[in-house]
PASEBA-1860 file (N, C-alpha, C; in nm, 3 decimals):
! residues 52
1> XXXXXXXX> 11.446/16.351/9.502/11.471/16.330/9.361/11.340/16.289/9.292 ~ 11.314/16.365/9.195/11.182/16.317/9.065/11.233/16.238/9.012 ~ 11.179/16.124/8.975/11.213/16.051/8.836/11.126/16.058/8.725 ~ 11.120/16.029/8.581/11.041/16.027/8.508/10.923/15.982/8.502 ~ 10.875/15.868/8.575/10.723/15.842/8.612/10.633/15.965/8.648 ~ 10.718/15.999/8.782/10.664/16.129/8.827/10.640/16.224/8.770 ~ 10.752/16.312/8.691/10.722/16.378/8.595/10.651/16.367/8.492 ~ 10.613/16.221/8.416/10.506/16.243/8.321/10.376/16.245/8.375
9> XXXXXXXX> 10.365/16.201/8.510/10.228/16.223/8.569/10.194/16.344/8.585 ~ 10.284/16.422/8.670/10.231/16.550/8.687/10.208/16.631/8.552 ~ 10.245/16.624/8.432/10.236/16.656/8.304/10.110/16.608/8.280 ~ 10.100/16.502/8.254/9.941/16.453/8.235/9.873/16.509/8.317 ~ 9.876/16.525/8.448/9.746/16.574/8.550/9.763/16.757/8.499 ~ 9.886/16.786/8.521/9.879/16.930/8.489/9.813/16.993/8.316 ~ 9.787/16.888/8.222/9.740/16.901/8.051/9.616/16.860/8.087 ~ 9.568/16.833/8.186/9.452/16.764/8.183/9.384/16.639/8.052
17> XXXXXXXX> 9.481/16.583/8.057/9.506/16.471/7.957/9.458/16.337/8.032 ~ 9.370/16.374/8.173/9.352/16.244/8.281/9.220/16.252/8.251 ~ 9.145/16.336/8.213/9.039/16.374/8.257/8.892/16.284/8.156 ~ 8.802/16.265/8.198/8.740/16.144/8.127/8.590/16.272/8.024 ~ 8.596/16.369/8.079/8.503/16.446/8.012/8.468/16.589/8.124 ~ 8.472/16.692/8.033/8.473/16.822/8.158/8.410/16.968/8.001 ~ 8.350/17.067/8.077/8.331/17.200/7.967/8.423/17.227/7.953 ~ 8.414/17.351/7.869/8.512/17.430/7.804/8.518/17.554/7.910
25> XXXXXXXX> 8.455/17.598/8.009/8.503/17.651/8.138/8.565/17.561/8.242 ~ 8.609/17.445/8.211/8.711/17.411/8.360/8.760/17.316/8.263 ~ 8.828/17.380/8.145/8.948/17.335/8.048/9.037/17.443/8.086 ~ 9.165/17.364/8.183/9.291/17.458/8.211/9.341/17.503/8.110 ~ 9.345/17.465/8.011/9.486/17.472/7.870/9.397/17.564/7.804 ~ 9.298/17.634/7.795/9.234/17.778/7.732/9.307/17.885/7.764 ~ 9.371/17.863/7.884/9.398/17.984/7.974/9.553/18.011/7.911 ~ 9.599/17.945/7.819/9.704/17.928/7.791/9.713/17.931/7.608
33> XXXXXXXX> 9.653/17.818/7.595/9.602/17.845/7.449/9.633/17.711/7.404 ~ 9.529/17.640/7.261/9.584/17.533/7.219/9.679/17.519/7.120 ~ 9.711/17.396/7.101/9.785/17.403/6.943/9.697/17.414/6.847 ~ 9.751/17.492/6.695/9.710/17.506/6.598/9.761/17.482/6.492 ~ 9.748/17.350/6.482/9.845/17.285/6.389/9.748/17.183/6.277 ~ 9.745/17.265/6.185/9.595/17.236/6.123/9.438/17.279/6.113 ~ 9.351/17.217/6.022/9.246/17.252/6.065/9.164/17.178/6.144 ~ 9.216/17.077/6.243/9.138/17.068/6.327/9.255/17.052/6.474
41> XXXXXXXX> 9.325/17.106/6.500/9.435/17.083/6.594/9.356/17.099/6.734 ~ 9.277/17.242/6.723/9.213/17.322/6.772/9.156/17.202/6.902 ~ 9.001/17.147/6.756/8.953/17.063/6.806/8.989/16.922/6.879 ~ 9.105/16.872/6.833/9.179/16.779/6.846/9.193/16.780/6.981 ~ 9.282/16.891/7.023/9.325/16.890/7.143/9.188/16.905/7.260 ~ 9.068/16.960/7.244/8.972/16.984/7.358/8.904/16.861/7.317 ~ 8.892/16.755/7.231/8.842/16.652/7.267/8.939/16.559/7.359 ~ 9.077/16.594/7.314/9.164/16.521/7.391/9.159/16.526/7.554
49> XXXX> 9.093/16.643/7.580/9.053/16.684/7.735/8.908/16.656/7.749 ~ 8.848/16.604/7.710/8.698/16.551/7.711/8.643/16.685/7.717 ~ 8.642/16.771/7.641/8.553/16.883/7.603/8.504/16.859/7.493 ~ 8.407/16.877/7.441/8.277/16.911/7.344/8.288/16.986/7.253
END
């Protein structure tokens, strides 16, 4: 059985939302695409993954 701890971890590790700073080639969530919710959503979200 998962419980919710578990599951938000692997969510976080799988968004790369853990990550303390990384490029924009070993940003998983490109491969997928970000949100665009605004004019800076874009950006929002790859600083949120310690990208540049």
């Amino acid at each position: 059985m998962v419980d919710r701890r578990q599951v938000l971890a692997f969510r976080v590790r799988a968004q790369q939302l853990d990550r303390a700073q990384g490029s924009l080639a070993d940003t998983a969530v490109l491969d997928i695409g970000v949100q665009d919710t605004g004019p800076d959503g874009g950006r929002w979200a790859l600083a949120t993954r310690g990208s540049t």
